[in-house]
N, C-alpha and C positions, 0 to 999 in steps of 0.2 A: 069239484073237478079233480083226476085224476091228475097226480103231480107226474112231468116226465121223467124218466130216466138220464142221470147224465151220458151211460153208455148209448141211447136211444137218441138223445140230443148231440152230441157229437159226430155221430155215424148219419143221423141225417142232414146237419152243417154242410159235412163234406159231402154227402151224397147230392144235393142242390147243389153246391160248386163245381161238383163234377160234373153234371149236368149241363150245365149254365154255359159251364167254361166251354164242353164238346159242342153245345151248339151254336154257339157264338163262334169259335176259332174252328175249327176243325171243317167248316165246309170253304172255308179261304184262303185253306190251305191246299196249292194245288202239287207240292213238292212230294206230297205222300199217296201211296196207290189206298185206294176204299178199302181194301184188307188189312195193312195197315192203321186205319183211321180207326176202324169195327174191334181190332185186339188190342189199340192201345184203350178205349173205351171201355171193352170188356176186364183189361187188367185191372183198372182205377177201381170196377164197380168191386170187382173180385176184391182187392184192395180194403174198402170201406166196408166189405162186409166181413172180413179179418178182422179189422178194427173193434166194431160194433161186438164180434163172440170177446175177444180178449177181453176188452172194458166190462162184460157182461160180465166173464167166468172171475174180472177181479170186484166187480159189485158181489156179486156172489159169496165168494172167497172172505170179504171183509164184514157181510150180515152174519156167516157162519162163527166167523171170528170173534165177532159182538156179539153175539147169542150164546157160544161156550163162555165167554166171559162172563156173561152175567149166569150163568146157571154155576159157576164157580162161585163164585163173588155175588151174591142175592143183595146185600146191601148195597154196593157201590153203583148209583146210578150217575149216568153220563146224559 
């Protein structure tokens, strides 16, 4: 079985709570016009998927990192 990603795992935590949270609270709320309710929804998801590249480009960043280390360094394994 394919192990997940923590950037992959994290970004869909928050994407199920955002989720969860908008459809649970957001239709009981009558203080807010549906355009409103639609862009705060759209900024969260917008949001969580910010998240998910960041964490990505720094998994990324930290295998490039480990891999010029050890083509430097051939003996020292971690």
């Amino acid at each position: 079985m394919k192990k997940i990603r923590k950037s992959t795992g994290v970004a869909l935590a928050f994407l199920i709570y955002v989720s969860v949270t908008a459809a649970y609270l957001l239709p009981r709320n009558t203080e807010v016009s549906l355009t409103e309710k639609i862009i705060t929804v759209a900024v969260s998801y917008v949001i969580v998927l910010l998240l998910w590249l960041v964490l990505r480009k720094k998994e990324q960043m930290r295998e490039r990192r480990k891999k010029d280390e050890q083509s430097i360094h051939p003996q020292i394994r971690n």
